[in-house]
N, C-alpha and C positions, 0 to 999 in steps of 0.2 A: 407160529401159527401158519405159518406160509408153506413151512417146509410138510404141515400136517394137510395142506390142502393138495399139496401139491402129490401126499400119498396116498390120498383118500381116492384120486382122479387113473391111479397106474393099472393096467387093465388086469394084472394079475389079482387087486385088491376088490375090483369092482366086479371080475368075472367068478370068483369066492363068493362075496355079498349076494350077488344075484340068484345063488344056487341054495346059499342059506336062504335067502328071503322066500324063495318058491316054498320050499319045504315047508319051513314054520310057517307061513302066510297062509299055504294051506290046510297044516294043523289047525292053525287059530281058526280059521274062516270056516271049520268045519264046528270046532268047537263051538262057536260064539253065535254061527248062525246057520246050524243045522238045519232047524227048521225053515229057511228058507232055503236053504240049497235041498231041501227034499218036497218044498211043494207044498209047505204049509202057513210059512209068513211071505212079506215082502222084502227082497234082499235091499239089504242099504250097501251103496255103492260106496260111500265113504267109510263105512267102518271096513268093508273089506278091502278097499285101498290102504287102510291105513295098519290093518294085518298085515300086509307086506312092505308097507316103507317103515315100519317100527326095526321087523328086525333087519332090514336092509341098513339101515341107518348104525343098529349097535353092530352088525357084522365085521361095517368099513370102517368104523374108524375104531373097533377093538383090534383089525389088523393092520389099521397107520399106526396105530399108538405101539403095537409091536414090532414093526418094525422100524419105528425112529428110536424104539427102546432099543435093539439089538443093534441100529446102525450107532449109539455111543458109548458102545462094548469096545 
């Protein structure tokens, strides 16, 4: 578990994450609350935070998990 935090924190894994998050985050956030990013409801600030730390969250550690898999090759 230690070794998995410790690859979750490496900047190549977190600067990956961050780029996926943006993207889907903004898919979703477009998807899920259109109508208020065009001016017709009230944006909820937690749902679209939580559009970007979802896929933030599978991004990093689908790339610790690959590479603690590849580092006991």
């Amino acid at each position: 578990m230690k070794r998995l935090f410790g690859t979750l924190v490496q900047p190549s894994v977190v600067i990956n994450a961050l780029k996926i998050a943006l993207v889907v985050g903004t898919v979703l956030n477009v998807i899920n609350q259109g109508e208020a990013i065009w001016g017709e409801a009230n944006l909820r600030m937690d749902h679209a935070l939580l559009n970007y730390l979802v896929p933030y969250c599978v991004a990093s550690y689908s790339a610790a998990k690959h590479e603690l898999d590849r580092q006991k090759k």
